[in-house]
C-alpha positions as CSV (number, residue, x, y, z in Angstrom):
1,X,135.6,91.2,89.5
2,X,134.5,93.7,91.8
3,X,132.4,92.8,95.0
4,X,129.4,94.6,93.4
5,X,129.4,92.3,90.5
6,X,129.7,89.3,92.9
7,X,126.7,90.4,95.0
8,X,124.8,90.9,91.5
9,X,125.9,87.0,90.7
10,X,124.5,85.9,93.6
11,X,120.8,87.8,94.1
12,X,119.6,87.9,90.4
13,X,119.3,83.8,90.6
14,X,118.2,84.0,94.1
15,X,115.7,87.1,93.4
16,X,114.2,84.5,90.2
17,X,113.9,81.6,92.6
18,X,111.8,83.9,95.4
19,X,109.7,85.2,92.9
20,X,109.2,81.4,91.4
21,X,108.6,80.2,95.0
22,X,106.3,83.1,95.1
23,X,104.0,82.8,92.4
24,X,104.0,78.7,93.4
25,X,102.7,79.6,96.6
26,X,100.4,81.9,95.5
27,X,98.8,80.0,93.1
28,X,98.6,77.0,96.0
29,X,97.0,78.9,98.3
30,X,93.9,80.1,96.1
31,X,94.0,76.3,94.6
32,X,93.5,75.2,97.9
33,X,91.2,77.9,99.7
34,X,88.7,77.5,96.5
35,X,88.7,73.4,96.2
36,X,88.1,73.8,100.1
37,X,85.3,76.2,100.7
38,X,83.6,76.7,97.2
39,X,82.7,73.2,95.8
40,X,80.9,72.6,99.3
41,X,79.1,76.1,99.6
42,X,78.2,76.7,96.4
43,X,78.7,73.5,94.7
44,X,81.1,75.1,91.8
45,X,84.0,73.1,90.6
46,X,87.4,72.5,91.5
47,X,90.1,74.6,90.2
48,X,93.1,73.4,88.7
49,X,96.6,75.1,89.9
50,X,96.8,77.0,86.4
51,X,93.0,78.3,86.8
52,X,93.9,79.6,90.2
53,X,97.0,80.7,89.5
54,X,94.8,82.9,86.7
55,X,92.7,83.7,89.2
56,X,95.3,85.1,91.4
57,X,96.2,87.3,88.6
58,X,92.9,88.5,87.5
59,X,92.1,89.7,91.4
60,X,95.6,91.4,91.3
61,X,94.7,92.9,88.3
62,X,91.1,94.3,88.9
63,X,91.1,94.7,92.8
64,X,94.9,95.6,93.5
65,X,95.7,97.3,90.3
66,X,99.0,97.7,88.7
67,X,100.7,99.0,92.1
68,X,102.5,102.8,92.6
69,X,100.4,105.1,91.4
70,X,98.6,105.9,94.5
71,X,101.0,104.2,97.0
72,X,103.3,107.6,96.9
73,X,100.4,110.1,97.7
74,X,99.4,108.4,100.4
75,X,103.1,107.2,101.8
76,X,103.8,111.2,101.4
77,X,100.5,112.5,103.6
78,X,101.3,109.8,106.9
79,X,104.8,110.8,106.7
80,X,103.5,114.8,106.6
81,X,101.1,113.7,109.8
82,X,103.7,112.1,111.8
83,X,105.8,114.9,111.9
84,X,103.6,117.2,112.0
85,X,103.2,115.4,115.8
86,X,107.1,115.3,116.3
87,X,107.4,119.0,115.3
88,X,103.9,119.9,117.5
89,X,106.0,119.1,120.6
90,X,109.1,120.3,119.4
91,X,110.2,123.9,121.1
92,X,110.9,126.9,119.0
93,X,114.6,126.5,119.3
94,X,114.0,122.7,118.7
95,X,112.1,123.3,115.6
96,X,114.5,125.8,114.5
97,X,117.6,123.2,114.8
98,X,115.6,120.9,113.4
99,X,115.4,123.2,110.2
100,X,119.0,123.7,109.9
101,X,119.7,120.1,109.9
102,X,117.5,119.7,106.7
103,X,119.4,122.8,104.9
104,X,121.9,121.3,105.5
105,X,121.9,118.0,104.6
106,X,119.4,118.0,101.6
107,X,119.0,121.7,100.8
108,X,115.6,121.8,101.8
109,X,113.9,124.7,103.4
110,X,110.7,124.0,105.4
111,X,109.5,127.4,105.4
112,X,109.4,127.5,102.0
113,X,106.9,125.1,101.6
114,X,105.1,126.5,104.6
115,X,103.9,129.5,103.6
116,X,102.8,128.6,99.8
117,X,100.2,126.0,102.3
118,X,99.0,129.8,104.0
């Protein structure tokens, strides 16, 4: 067997467990946090671990959404902003090396994209 296959052998169990251990915890936490502070402040009931693990899941659901369909846009604008900085303090020559590097290794032309933002 190949030493890929023996990696795979030992994270997919160990990737199931974290993500069991996870959604334990989870669910613990809000259990716990509710049954602490609600029944006293508001007088509602207790939760049972299955209610808050729903619970969990609703909030993820209608306040976190379903994940990566914003995350990129926003990922993409710091990553613009920060070297925007790098390249503000970078020299002409600087800059320019700094250009040929990214030809070079991913065939990407910053002026290119640079003028069509003119």
């Amino acid at each position: 067997m190949s030493r890929k296959w023996m990696k795979l052998i030992w994270i997919a169990p160990l990737a199931l467990v974290g993500i069991a251990v996870f959604v334990f915890v989870g669910g613990e936490v809000v259990m716990r946090l509710w049954n602490w502070l609600l029944p006293s402040l508001f007088g509602w009931r207790q939760l049972t671990f299955w209610e808050a693990l729903g619970m969990l899941a609703l909030c993820r659901i209608l306040f976190g959404g379903f994940g990566g369909h914003h995350g990129g846009v926003n990922r993409d604008h710091w990553r613009r902003r920060i070297m925007e900085k790098k390249c503000a303090n970078m020299t002409p020559e600087e800059r320019e090396r700094f250009r040929e590097t990214l030809r070079a290794k991913w065939g990407y032309d910053p002026t290119v994209s640079e003028s069509k933002g003119q």
